[in-house]
Backbone bond lengths (Angstrom), bond angles and torsions (degrees), N, CA, C in turn:
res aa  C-N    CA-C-N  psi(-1)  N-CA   C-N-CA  omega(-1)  CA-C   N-CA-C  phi
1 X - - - 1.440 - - 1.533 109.09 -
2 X 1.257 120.46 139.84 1.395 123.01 -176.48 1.629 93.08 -88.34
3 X 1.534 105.10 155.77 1.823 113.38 175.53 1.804 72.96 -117.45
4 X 1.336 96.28 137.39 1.584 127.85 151.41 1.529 116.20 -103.29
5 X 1.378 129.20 122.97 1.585 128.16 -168.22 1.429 103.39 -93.02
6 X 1.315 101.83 129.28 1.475 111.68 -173.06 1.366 121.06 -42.69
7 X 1.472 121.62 144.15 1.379 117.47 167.32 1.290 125.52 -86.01
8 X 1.067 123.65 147.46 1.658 116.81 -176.95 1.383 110.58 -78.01
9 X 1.247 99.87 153.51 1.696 101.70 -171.96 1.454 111.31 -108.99
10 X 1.685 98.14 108.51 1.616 108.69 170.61 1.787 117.59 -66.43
11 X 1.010 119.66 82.23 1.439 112.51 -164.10 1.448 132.70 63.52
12 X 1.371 103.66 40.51 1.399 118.26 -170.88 1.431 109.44 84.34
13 X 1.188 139.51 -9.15 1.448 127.50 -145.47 1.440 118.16 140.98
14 X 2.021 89.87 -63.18 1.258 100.49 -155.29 1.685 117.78 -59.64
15 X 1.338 133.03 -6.67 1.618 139.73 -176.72 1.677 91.97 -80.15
16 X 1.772 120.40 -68.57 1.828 100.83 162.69 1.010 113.76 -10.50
17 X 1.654 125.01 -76.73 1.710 125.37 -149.30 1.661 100.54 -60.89
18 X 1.346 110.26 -49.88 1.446 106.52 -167.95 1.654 124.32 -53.51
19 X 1.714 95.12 -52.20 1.253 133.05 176.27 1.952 102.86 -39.56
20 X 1.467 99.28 -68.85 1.651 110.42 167.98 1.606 123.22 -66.35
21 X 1.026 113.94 -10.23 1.422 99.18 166.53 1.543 113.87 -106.03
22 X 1.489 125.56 -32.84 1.147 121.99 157.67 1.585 104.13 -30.79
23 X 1.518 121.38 -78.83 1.350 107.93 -163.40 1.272 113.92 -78.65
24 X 1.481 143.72 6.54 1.375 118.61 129.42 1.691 148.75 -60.34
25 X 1.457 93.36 -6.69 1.484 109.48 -171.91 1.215 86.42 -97.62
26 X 1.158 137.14 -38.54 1.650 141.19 -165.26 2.327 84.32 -69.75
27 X 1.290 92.63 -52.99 1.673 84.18 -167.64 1.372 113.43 -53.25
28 X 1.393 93.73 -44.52 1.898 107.87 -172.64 1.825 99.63 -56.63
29 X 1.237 129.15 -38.03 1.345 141.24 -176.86 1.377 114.99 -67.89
30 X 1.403 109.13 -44.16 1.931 119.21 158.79 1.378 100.88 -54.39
31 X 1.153 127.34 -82.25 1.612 140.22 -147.47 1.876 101.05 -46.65
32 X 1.519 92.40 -39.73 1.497 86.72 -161.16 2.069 107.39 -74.50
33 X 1.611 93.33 -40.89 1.631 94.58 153.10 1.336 143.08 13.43
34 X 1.911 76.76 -91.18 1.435 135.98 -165.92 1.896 108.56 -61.54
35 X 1.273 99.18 -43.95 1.387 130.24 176.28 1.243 107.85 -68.80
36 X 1.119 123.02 -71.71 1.647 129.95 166.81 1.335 120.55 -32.17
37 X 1.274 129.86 -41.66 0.808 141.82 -165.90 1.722 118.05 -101.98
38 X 1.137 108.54 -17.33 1.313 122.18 151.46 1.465 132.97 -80.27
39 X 1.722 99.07 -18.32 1.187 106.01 177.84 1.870 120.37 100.51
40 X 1.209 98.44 -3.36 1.289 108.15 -175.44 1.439 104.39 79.67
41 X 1.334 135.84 35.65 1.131 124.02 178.98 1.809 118.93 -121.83
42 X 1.000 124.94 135.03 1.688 112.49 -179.80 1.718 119.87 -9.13
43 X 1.349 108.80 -33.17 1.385 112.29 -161.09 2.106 98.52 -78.25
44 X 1.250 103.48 3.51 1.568 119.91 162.04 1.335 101.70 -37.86
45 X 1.623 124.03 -47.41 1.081 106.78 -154.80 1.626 129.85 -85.68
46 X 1.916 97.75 -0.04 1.066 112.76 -171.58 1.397 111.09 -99.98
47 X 1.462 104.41 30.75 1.486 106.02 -163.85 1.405 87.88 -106.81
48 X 1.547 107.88 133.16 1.754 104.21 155.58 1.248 136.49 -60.46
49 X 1.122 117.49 -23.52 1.301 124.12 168.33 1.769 112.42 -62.21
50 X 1.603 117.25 -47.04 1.238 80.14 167.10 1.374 133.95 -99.70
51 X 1.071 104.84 25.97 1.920 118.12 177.94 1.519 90.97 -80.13
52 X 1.331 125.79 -53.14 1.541 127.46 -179.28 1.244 96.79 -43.77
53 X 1.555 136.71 -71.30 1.450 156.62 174.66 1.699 91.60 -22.96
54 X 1.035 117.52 -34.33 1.755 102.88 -162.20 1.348 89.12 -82.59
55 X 1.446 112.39 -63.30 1.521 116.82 179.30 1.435 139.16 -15.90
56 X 1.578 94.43 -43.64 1.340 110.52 177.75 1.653 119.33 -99.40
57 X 1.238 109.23 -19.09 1.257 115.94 136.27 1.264 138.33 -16.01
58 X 1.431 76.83 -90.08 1.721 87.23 166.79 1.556 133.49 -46.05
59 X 1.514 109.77 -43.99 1.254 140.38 167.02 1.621 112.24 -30.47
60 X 1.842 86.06 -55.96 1.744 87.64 -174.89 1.564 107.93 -86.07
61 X 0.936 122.68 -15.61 1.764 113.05 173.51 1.504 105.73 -70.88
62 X 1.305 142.06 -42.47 0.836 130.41 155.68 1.729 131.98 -35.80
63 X 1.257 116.20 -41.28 1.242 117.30 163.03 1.206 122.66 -100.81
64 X 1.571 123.76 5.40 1.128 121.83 155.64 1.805 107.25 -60.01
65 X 1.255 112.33 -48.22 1.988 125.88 -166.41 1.288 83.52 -43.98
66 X 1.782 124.13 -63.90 1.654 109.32 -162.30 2.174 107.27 -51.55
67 X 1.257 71.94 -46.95 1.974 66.88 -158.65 1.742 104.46 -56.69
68 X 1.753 110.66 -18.10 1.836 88.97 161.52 1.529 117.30 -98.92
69 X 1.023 123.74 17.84 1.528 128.74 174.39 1.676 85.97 -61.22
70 X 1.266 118.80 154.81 1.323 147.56 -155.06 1.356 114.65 -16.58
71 X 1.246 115.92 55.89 1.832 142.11 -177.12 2.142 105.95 -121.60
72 X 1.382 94.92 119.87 1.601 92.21 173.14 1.689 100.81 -68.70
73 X 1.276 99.67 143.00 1.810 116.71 172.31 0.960 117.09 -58.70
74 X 1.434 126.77 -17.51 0.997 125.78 171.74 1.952 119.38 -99.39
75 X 0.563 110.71 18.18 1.768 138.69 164.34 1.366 99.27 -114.79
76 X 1.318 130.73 -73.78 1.116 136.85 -159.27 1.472 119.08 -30.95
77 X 1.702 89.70 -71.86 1.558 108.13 -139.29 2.136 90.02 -77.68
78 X 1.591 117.96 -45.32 1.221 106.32 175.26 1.506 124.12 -35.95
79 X 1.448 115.24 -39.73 1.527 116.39 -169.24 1.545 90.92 -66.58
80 X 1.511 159.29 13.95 0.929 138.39 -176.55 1.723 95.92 -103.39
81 X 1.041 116.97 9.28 1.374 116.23 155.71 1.906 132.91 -86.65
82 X 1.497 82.71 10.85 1.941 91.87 157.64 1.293 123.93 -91.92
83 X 1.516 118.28 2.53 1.199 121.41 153.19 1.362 116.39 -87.11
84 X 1.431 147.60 -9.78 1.119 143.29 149.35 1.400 107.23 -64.45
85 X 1.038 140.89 -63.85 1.697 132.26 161.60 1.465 112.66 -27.42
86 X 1.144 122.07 -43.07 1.680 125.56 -157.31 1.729 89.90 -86.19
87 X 1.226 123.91 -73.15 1.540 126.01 159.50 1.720 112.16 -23.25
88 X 0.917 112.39 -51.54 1.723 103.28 -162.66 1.968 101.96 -95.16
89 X 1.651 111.20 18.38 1.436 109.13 178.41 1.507 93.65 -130.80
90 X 1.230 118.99 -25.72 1.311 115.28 145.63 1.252 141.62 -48.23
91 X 1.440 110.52 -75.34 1.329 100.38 145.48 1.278 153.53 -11.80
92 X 1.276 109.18 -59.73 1.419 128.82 151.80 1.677 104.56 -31.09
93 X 1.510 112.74 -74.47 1.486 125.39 -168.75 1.799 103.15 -48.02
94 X 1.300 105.12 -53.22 1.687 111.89 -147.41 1.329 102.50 -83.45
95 X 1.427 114.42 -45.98 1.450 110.68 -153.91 1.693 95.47 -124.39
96 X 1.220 118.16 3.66 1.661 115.22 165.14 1.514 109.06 92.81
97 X 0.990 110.51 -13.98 1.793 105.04 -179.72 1.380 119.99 -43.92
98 X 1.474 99.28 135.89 1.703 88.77 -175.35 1.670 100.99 -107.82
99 X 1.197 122.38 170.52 1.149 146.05 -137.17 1.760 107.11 -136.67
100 X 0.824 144.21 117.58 1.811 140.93 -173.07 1.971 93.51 -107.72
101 X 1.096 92.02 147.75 1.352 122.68 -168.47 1.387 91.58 -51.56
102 X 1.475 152.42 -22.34 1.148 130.38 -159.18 1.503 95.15 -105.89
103 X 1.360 109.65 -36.21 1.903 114.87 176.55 1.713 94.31 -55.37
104 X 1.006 130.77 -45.71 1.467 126.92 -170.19 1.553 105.90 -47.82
105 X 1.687 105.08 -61.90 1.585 101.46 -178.11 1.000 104.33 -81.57
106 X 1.497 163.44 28.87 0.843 158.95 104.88 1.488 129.67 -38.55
107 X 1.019 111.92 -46.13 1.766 134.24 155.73 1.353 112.70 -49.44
108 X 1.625 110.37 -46.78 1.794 112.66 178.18 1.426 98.66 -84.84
109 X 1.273 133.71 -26.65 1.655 122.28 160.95 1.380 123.20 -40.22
110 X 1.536 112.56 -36.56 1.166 111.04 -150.49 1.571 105.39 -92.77
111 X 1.707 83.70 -33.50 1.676 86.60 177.26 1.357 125.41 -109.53
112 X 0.864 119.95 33.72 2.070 150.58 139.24 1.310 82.04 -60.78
113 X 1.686 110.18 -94.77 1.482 118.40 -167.64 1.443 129.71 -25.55
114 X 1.235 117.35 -54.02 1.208 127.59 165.93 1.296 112.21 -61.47
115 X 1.306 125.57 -46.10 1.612 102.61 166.64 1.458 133.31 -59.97
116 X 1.294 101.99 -45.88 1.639 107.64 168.87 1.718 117.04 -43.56
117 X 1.462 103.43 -40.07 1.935 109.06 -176.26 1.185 92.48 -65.03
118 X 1.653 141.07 -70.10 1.286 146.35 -118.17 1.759 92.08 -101.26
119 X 1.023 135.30 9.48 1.302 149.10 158.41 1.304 117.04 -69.70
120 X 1.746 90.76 -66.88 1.777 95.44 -170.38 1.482 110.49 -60.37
């Protein structure tokens, strides 16, 4: 059996969740860039921006593992929908997208929700 050494707990968890979805929204925010700027065409992939995008990727799965270390999956894995909030208010900021009054409460749906999971 392998021993894995405990992770320290940033607020129970909850600094992981934040920590990892920040840098997926940050990735999701490269990629789309990256894409743009390629034109939407295969040659996407030669864009640094989204090689950075992988990077940070990666980054956040790694601190996603802490925030499910001793979390049911079913609590867990939903709260990973505060990176769709963080992405779609970003967005907003970076690249101008606008947002209709129902995506808004929809956005505060999500992150009600996500607070209520990342509690239990």
């Amino acid at each position: 059996m392998i021993t894995v050494p405990s992770w320290p707990t940033l607020g129970e968890g909850l600094g992981f969740l934040l920590a990892s979805s920040a840098l997926g929204a940050a990735g999701h925010l490269l990629a789309k860039a990256g894409v743009e700027r390629a034109g939407g065409s295969p040659a996407a992939l030669l864009e640094p921006a989204v090689w950075a995008a992988g990077v940070l990727y990666a980054g956040s799965f790694v601190l996603w593992l802490g925030f499910l270390r001793g979390r049911p999956a079913s609590a867990a894995v939903p709260c990973a929908a505060l990176a769709y909030a963080l992405v779609a208010l970003a967005g907003r900021i970076v690249f101008g997208d606008k947002l209709a009054p129902a995506q808004w409460a929809g956005l505060g749906l999500v992150l009600a929700g996500v607070w209520l999971l990342a509690r239990g």
